[in-house]
KOLBAMI-924439 format. One line per field, with one value per residue (C-alpha): residue number from 1; residue in one letter; chain; x, y, z. Coordinates in steps of 0.25 Angstrom, whole numbers, plus 5000, padded with zeros to 4 digits. Each point is the difference from the previous one (the first is absolute). Layout:
n: NUM, ...
res: A, ...
chain: A, ...
c1: X, ...
c2: Y, ...
c3: Z, ...
This chain:
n: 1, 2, 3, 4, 5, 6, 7, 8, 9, 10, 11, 12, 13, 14, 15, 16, 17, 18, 19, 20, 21, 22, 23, 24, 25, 26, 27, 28, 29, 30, 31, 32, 33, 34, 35, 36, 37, 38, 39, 40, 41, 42, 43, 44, 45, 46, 47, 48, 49, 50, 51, 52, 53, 54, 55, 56, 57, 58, 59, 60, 61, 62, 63, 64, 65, 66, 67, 68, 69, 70, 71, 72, 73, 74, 75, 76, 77, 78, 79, 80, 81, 82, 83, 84, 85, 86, 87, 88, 89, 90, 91, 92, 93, 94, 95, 96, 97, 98, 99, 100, 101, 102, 103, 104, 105, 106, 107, 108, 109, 110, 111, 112, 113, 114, 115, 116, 117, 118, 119, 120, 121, 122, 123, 124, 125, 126, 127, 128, 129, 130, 131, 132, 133, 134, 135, 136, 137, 138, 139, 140, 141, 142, 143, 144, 145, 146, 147, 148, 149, 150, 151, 152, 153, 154, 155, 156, 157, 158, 159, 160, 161, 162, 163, 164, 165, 166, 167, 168, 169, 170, 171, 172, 173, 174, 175, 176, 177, 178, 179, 180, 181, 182, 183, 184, 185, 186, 187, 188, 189, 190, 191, 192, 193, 194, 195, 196, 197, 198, 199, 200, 201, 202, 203, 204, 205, 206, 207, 208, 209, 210, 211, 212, 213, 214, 215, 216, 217, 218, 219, 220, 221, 222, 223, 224, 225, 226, 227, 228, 229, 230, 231, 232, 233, 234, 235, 236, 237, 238, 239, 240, 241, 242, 243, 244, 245, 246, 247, 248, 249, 250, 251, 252, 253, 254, 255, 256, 257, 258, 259, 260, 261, 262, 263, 264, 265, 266, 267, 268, 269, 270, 271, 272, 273, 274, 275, 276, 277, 278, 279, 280, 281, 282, 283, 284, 285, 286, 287, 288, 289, 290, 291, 292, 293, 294, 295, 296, 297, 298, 299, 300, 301, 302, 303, 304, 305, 306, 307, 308, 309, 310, 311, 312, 313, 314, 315, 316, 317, 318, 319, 320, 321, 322, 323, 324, 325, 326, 327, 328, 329, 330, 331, 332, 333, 334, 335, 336, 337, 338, 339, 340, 341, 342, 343, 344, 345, 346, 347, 348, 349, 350, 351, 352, 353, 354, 355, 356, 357, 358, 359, 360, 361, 362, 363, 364, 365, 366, 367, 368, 369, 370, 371, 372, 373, 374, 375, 376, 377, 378, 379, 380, 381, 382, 383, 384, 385, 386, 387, 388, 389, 390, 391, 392, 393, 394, 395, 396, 397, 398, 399, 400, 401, 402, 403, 404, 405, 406, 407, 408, 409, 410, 411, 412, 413, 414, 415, 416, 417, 418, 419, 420, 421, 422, 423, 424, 425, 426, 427, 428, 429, 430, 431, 432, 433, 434, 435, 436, 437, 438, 439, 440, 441, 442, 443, 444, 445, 446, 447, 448, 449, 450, 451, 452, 453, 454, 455, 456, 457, 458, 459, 460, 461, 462, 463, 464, 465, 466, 467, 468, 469, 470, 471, 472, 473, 474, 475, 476, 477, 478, 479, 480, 481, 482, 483, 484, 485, 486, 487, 488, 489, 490, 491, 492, 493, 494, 495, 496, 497, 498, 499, 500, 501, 502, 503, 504, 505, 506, 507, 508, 509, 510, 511, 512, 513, 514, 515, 516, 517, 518, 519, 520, 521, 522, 523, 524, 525, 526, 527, 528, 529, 530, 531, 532, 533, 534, 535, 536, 537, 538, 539, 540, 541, 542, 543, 544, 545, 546, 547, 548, 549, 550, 551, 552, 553, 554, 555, 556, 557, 558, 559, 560, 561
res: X, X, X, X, X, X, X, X, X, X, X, X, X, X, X, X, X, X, X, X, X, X, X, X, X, X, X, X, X, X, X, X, X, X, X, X, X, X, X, X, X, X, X, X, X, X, X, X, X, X, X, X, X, X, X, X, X, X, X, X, X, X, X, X, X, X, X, X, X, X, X, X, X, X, X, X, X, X, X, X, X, X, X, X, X, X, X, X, X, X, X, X, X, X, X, X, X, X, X, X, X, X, X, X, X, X, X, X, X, X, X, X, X, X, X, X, X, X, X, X, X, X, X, X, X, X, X, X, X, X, X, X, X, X, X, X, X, X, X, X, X, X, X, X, X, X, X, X, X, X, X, X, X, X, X, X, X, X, X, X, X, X, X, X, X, X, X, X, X, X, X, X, X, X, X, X, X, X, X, X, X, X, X, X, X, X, X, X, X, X, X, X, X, X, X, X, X, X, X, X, X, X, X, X, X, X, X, X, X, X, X, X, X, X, X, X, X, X, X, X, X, X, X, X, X, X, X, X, X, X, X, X, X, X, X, X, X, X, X, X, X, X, X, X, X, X, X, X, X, X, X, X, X, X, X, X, X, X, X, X, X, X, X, X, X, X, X, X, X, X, X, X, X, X, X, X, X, X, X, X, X, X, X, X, X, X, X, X, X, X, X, X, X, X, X, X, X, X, X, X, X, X, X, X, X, X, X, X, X, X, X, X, X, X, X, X, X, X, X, X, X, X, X, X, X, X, X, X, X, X, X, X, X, X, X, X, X, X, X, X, X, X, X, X, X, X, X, X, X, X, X, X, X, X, X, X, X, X, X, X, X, X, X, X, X, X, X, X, X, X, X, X, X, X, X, X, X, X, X, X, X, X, X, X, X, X, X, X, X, X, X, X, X, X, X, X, X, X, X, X, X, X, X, X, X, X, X, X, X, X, X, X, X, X, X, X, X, X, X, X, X, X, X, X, X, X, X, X, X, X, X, X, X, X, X, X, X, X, X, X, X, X, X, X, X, X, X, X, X, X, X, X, X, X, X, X, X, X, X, X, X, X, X, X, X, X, X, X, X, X, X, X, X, X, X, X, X, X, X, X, X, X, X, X, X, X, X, X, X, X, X, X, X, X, X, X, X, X, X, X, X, X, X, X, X, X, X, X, X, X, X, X, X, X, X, X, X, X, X, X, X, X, X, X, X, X, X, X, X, X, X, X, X, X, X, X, X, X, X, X, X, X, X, X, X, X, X, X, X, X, X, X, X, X, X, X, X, X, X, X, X
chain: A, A, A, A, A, A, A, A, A, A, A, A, A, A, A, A, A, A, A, A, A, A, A, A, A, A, A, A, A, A, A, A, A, A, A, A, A, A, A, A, A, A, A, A, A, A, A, A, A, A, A, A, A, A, A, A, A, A, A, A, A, A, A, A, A, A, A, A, A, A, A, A, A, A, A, A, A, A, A, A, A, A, A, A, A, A, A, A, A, A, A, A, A, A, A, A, A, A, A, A, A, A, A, A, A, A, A, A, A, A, A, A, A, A, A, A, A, A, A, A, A, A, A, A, A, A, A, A, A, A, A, A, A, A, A, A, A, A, A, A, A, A, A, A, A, A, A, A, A, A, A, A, A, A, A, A, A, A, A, A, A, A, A, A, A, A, A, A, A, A, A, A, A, A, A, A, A, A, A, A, A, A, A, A, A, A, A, A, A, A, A, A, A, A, A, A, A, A, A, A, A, A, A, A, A, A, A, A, A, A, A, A, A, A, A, A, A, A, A, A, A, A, A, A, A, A, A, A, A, A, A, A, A, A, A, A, A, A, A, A, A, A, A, A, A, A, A, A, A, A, A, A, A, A, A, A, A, A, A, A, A, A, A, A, A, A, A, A, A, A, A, A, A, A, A, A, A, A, A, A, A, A, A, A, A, A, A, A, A, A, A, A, A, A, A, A, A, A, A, A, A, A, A, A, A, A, A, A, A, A, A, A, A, A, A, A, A, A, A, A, A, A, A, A, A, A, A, A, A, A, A, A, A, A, A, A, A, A, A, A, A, A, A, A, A, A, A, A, A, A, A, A, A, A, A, A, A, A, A, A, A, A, A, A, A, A, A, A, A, A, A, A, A, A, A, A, A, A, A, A, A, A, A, A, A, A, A, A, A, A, A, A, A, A, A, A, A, A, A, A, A, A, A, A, A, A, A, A, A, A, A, A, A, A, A, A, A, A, A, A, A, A, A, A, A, A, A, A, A, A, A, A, A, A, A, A, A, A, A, A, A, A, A, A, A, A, A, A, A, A, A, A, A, A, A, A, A, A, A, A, A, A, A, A, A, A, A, A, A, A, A, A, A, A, A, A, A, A, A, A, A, A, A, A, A, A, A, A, A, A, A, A, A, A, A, A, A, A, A, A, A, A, A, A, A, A, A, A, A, A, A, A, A, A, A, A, A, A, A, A, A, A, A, A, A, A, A, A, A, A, A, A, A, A, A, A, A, A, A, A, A, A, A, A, A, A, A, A, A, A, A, A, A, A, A, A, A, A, A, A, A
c1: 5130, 4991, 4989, 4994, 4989, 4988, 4991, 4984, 4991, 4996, 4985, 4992, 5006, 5001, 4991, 4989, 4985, 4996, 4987, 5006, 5001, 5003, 5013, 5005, 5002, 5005, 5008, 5003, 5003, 5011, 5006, 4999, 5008, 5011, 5004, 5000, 5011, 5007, 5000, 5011, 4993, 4993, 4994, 4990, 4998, 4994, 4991, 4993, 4997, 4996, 4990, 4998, 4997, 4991, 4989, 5002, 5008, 5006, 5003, 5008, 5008, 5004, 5005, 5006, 5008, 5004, 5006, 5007, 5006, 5006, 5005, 5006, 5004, 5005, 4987, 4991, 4989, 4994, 5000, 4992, 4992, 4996, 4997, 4990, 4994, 4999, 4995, 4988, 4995, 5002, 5011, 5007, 5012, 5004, 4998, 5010, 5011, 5001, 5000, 5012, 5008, 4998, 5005, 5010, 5006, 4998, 4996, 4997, 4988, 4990, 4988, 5006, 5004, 4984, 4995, 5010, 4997, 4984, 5001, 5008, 4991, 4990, 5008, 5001, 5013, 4994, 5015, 5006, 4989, 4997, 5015, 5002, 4988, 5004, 5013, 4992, 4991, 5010, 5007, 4989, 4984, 4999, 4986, 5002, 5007, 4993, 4988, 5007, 5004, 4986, 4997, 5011, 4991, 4988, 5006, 5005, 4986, 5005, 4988, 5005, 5014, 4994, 4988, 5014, 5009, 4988, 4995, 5015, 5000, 4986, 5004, 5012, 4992, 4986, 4998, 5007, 4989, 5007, 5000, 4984, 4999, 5009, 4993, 4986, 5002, 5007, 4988, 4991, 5009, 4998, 4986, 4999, 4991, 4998, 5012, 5003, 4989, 5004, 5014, 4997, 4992, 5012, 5006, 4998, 4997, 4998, 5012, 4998, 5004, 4992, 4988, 5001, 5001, 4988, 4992, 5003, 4995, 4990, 4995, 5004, 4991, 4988, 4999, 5002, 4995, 5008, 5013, 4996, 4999, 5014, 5004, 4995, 5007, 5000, 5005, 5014, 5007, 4999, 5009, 5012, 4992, 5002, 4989, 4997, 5001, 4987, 4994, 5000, 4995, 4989, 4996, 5001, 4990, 4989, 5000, 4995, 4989, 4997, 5005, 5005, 4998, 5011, 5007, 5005, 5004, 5008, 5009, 5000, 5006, 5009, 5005, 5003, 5008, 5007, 5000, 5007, 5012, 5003, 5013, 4994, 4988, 4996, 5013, 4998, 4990, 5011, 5006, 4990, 4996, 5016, 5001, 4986, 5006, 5012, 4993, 4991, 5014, 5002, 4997, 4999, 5008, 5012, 5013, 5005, 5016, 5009, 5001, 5001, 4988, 4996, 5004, 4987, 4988, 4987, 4989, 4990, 5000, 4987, 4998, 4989, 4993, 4999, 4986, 4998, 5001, 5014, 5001, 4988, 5007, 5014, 4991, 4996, 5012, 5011, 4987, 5011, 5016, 5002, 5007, 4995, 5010, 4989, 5001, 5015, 5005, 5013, 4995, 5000, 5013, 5007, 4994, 5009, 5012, 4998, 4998, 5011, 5011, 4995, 4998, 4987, 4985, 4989, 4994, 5010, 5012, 4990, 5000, 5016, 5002, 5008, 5006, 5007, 4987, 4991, 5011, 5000, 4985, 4999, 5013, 4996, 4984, 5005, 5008, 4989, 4992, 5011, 5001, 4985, 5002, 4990, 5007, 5006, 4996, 4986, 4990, 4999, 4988, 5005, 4987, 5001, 4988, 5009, 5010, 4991, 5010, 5010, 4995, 5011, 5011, 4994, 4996, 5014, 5007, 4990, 4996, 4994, 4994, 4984, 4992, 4986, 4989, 4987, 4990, 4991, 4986, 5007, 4992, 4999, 5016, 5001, 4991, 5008, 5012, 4994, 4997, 5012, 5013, 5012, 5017, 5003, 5007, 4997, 4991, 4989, 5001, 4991, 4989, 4998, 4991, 4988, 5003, 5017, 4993, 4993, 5013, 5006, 4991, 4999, 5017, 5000, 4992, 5004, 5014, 4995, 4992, 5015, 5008, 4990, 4999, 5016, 5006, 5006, 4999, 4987, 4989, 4985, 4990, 4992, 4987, 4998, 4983, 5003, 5007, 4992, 4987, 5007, 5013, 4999, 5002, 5010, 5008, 5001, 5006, 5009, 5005, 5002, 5007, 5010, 5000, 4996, 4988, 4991, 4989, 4988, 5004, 4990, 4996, 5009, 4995, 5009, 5014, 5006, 5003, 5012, 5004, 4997, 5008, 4992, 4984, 4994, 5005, 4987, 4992, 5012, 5003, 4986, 4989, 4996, 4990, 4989, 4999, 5015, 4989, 4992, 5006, 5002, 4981, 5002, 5008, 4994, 4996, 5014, 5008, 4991, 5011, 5008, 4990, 5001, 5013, 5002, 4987, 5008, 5010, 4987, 4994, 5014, 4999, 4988, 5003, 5003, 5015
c2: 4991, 5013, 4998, 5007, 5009, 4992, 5003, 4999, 5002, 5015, 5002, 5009, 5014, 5013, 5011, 4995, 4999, 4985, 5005, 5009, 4989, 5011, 5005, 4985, 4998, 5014, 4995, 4987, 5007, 5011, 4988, 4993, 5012, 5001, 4986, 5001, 5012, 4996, 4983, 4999, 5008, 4988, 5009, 5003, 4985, 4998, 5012, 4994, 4987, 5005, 5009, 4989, 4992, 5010, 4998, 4986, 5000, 4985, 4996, 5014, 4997, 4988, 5005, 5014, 4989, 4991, 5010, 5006, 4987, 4999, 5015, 4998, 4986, 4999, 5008, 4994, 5009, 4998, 4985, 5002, 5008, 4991, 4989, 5010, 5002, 4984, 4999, 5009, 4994, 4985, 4995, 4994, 4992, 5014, 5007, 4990, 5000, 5015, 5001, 4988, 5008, 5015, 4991, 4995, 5015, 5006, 4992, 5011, 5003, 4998, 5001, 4990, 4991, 5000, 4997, 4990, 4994, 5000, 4994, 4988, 4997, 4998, 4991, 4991, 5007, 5004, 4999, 5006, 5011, 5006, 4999, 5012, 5007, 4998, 5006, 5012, 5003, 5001, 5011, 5009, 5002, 5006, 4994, 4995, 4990, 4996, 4997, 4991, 4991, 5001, 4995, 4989, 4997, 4998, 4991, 4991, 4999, 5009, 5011, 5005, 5004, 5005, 5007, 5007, 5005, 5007, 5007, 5004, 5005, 5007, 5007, 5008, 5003, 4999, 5003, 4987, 4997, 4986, 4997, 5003, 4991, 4989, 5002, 4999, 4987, 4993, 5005, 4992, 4988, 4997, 5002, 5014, 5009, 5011, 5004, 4996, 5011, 5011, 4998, 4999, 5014, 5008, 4998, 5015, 4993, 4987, 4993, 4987, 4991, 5005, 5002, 4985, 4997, 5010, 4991, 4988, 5007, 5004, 4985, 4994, 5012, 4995, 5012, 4993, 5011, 5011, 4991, 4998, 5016, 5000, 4989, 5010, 4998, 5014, 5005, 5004, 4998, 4986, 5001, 4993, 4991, 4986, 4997, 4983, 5003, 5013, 4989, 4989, 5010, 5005, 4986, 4996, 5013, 4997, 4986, 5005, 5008, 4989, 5004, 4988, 4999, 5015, 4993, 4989, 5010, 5008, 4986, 4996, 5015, 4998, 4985, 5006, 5012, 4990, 4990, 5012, 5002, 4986, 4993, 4988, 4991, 4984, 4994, 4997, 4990, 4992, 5000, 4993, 4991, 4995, 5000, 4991, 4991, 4999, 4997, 4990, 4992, 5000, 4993, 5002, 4989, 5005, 4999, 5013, 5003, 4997, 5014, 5008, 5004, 5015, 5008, 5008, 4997, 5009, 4995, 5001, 5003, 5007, 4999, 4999, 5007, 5016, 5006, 4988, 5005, 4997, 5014, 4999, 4986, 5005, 5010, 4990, 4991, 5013, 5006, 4993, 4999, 4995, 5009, 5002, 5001, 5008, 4997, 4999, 4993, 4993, 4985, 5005, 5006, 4988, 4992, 5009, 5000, 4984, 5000, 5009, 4992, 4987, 5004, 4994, 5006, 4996, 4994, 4988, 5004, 4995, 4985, 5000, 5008, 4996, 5004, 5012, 5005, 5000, 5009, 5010, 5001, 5002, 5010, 5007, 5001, 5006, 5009, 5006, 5000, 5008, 5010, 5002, 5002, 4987, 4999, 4989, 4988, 5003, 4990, 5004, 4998, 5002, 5006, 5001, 4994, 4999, 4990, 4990, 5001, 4994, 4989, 4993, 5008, 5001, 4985, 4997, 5012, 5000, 4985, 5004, 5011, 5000, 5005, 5007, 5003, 5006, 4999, 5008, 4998, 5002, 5010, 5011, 4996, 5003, 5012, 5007, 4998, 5006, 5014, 5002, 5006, 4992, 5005, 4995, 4986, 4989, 4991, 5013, 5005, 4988, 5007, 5012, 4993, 4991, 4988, 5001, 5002, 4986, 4993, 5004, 4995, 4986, 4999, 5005, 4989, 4989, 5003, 4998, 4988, 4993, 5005, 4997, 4986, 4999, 5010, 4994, 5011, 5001, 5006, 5008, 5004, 5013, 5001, 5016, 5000, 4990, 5008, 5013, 4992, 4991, 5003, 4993, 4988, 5003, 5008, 4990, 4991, 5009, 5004, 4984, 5000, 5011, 4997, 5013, 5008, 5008, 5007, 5006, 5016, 5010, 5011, 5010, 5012, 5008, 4998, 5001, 4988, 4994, 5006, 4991, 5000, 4992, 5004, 4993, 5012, 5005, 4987, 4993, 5002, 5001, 4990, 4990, 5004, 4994, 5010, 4996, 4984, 5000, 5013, 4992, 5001, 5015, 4999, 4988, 5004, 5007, 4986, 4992, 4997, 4993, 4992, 4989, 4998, 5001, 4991, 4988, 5006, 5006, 4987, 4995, 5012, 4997, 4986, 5000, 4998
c3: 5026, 4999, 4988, 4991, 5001, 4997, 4987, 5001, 4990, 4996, 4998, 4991, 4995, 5011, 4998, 4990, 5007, 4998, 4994, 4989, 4988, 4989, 5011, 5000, 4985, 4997, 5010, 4994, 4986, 5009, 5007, 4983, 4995, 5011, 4998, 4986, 5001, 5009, 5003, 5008, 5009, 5012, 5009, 4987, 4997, 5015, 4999, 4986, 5006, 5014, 4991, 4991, 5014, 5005, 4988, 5000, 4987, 5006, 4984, 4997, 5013, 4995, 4987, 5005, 5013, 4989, 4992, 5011, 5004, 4986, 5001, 5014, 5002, 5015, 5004, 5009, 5002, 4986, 5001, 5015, 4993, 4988, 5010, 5008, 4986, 4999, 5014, 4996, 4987, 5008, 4991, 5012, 4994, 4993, 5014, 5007, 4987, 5001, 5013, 5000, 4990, 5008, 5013, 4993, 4996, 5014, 5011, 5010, 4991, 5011, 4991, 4990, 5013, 5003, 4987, 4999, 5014, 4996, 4986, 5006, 5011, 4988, 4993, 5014, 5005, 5013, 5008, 4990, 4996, 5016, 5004, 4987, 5006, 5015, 4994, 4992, 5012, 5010, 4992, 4996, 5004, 4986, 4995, 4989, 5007, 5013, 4990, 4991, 5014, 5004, 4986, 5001, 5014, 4994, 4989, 5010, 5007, 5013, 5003, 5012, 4997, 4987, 5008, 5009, 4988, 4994, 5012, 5001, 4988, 5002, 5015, 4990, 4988, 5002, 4984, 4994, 4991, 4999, 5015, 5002, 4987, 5004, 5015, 4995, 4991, 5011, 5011, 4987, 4999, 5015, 5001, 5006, 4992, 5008, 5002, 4986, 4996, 5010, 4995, 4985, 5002, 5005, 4987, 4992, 4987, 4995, 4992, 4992, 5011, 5011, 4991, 4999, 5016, 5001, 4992, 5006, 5015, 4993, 4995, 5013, 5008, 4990, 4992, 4986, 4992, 5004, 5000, 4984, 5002, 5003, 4990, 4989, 4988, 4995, 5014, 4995, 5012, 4997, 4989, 5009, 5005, 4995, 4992, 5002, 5016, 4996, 4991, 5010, 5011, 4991, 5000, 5015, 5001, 4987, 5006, 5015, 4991, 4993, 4986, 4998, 4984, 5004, 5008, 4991, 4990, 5010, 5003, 4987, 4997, 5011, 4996, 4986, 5004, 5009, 4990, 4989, 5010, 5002, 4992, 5004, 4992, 5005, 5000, 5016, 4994, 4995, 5012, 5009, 4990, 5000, 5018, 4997, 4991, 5010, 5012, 4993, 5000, 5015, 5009, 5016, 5003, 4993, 5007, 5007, 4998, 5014, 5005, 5013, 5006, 4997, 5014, 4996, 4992, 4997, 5009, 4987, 4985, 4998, 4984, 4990, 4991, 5001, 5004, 5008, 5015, 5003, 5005, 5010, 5004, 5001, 5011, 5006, 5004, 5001, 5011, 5011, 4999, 4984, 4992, 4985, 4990, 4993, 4985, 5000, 4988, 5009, 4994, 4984, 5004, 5006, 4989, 4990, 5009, 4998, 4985, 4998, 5007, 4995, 4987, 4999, 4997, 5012, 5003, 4993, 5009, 5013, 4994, 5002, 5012, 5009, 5014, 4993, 4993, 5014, 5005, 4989, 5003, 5012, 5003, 4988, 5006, 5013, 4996, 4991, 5012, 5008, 4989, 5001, 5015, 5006, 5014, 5005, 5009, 4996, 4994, 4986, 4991, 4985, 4993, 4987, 4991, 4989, 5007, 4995, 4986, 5010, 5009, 4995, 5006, 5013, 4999, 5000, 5007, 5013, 5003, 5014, 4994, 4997, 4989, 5002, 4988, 5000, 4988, 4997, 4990, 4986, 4995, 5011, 4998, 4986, 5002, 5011, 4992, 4990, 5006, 5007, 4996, 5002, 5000, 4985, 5000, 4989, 5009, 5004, 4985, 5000, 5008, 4989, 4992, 5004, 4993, 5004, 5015, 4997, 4994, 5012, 5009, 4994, 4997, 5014, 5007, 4989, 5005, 5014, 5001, 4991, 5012, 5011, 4999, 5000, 5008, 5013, 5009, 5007, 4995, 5004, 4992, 5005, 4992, 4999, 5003, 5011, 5009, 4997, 5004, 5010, 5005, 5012, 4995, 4989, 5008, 5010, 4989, 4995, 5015, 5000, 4989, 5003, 5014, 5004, 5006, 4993, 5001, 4992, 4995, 5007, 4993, 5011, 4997, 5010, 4995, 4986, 4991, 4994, 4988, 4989, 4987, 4990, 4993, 5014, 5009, 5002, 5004, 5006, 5015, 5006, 5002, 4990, 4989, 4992, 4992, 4989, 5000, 4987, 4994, 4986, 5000, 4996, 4989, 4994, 4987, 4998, 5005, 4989, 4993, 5009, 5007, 4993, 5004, 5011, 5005, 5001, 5013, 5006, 5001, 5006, 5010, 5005, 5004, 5014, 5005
């Protein structure tokens, strides 16, 4: 069956010079007139918003695409359009419902097939996500495309397929402004600054994006200063940029000069844009203090239900607290042949498969579970980690901090599974969780405010020390300024514990990191460091407040194991 020819995005308006601001909104205002007189009239519609495009006009797309999908219903290129315009100002979920709905009218719309591929490769829909762009890519090298599949591969923490796309994409048009961009963050995230520079300066003129990777080459090369430079708010490139990830970078940079009094207010001005945007407020609170209660009514002798033994079981569950140094240990123990389900949510999502069928709220349903239950937990668990492509017949170590909400799950689904921690002192805890960014969900709204950041801490390692003492999977504690100061002894007792061998991370300067998906991307993946060890001492006067108390859990933390 023959198809049809494919459709790609059409960029910026012919025959305008990019520098002649005044000729693109006269054009604007023809492209306004034609449409007006004659509506019917498509080919007039995809000029506007490719010159709308071209100024960055991402909130007039949006509403000249939405008006065309009214006008013309069975159209897909305005609602591909609409979701580029989403893309762009980093309204994800309205990115991946346009480009659904432009699929859903024409499904040889490459460009739409793309965006579609990337946005559910987001969501945790790898299979699904690079099998549309495997499609896309096979049928056109337009670039528009390729770099939405070298953005999919870095999503999925793959640097080397992303680093090929985008050198393809580079070797057939050398000027794609968004391929040295994309290039440039990724040389960054994987450690390699000089070519992250060199290839950051081909670029013609900054944009927002690469402005922001410029000033974090800049602040990992030690030139704080002019990375502030370039994080100048009256710069008005910057006016796409996203303005809590400039605060927070402002911040990083004050705080290596030693304006520290400055670089509280830059994460504090970032933690309140964030905390603007978010629908959530400190519900989560509830929810740990409810799993605390419930673990304090279990014990560790509890029967389990007859059951088949699982025919595969995670080697480790790597959960705590966030900001902790589960990221450096996950380096550690996947330095060999373990796979890291890096921050997949496949627990939580077994965990609703089960409440759904049983009709029950966790974590009640775990006190009636019987054989039936265990295998909804764990079908449903592998096949989230198929969808997220983890490979098969591999030792799998499920790091997600944030599983710690559901011990009681994998407690019950994965008997010969074991549970791994690491605790960190409270304070540079709460402290790191408060100068970071985090994707919006109701349990990291917690971290933008201080005292939130402290409730979170203290619900988090109440919740803890309930289910320690009663899970009956085995469990290690890792204490954080142990195995910076003295990993050979902890790390012996962790490779005891998971029956593997590990070995101390060397600062390799010769090959490129892992890429690293969550705040510890830049410390993560090299040697051990001192420096993270005493951080909260900067910041005293500004954690004041919250000293109090948390001195009870720092007393606890520095008992020995």
């Amino acid at each position: 069956m023959a198809r049809a020819a494919p459709t790609v995005y059409r960029v910026a308006a012919p025959d305008l010079p990019a520098d002649d601001a005044s000729g693109v909104y006269a054009a604007i205002e023809a492209a306004q007139e034609r449409c007006r007189q004659v509506p019917d009239v498509r080919e007039s519609w995809l000029e506007l918003t490719d010159l709308l495009a071209s100024t960055n006009e991402w909130q007039a797309v949006i509403e000249v695409s939405q008006h065309c999908t009214r006008l013309f219903g069975d159209w897909a290129e305005p609602w591909f359009r609409l979701s580029v315009a989403h893309e762009a100002l980093g309204e994800l979920a309205e990115s991946l419902t346009s480009a659904a709905e432009a699929v859903q009218r024409d499904s040889n719309h490459l460009g739409a097939q793309a965006l579609l591929g990337l946005r559910r490769v987001e969501i945790g829909e790898r299979l699904d996500g690079m099998e549309r762009l495997l499609a896309a890519s096979q049928l056109t090298q337009h670039p528009f495309v390729l770099v939405r599949r070298a953005k999919a591969h870095l999503h999925a923490d793959q640097p080397g397929p992303a680093e090929y796309w985008l050198n393809r994409v580079l070797t057939d048009s050398p000027d794609s402004d968004e391929a040295i961009a994309l290039l440039a963050h990724l040389y960054e995230r994987t450690g390699r600054l000089e070519e992250a520079a060199d290839t950051i300066a081909l670029l013609p003129s900054r944009q927002s994006v690469s402005l922001l990777t410029e000033a974090v080459i800049l602040r990992r090369r030690g030139a704080s200063k002019d990375a502030l430079a370039v994080l100048d708010p009256e710069n008005p490139a910057l006016a796409m940029l996203d303005a809590g990830l400039a605060a927070v970078e402002r911040g990083r940079n004050l705080e290596l000069l030693g304006r520290l009094d400055d670089a509280w207010l830059a994460y504090t001005d970032a933690n309140e844009i964030a905390r603007g945007r978010s629908v959530f407020g400190a519900e989560a609170l509830t929810w740990f203090e409810q799993l605390r209660v419930w673990w304090s009514r279990q014990s560790p002798d509890r029967p389990r239900p007859t059951s088949v033994a699982a025919s595969r079981t995670p080697l480790a569950f790597l959960v705590g607290l966030p900001r902790s140094g589960t990221t450096m240990l996950e380096q550690i123990i996947t330095a060999g042949s373990v796979v890291s389900t890096t921050e997949c949510s496949a627990m939580a999502t077994a965990t609703a498969e089960l409440t759904a069928r049983t009709r029950s709220d966790y974590p009640d349903v775990i006190d009636h579970i019987g054989a039936a239950g265990i295998d909804v937990l764990r079908s449903a668990y592998w096949e989230v980690l198929a969808r997220w492509l983890v490979p098969d017949d591999v030792p799998v170590l499920d790091k997600l901090p944030l599983n710690l909400l559901y011990l009681g799950s994998i407690d019950a689904a994965f008997p010969e599974t074991r549970v791994v921690t690491i605790r960190r002192d409270p304070r540079d805890v709460v402290l790191s969780l408060y100068l970071q960014q985090f994707v919006d969900n109701s349990v990291m709204a917690l971290t933008t405010t201080l005292d939130r950041a402290a409730s979170l801490y203290v619900a988090g390692m109440e919740l803890w020390s309930a289910a320690r003492s009663n899970l009956r999977v085995p469990v290690l504690e890792i204490r954080y300024e142990d195995l910076v100061t003295k990993p050979e002894p902890e790390l012996a007792r962790l490779g005891a514990f998971l029956d593997l061998e590990l070995s101390i991370p060397t600062n390799d300067t010769g090959s490129p990191r892992p890429l690293i998906s969550t705040p510890s991307y830049a410390a993560a993946g090299g040697a051990l460091r001192r420096s993270a060890i005493g951080r909260w001492k900067r910041y005293e006067r500004h954690l004041e407040p919250v000293l109090e108390r948390l001195a009870p859990w720092v007393d606890l933390h520095e008992l020995p194991n």
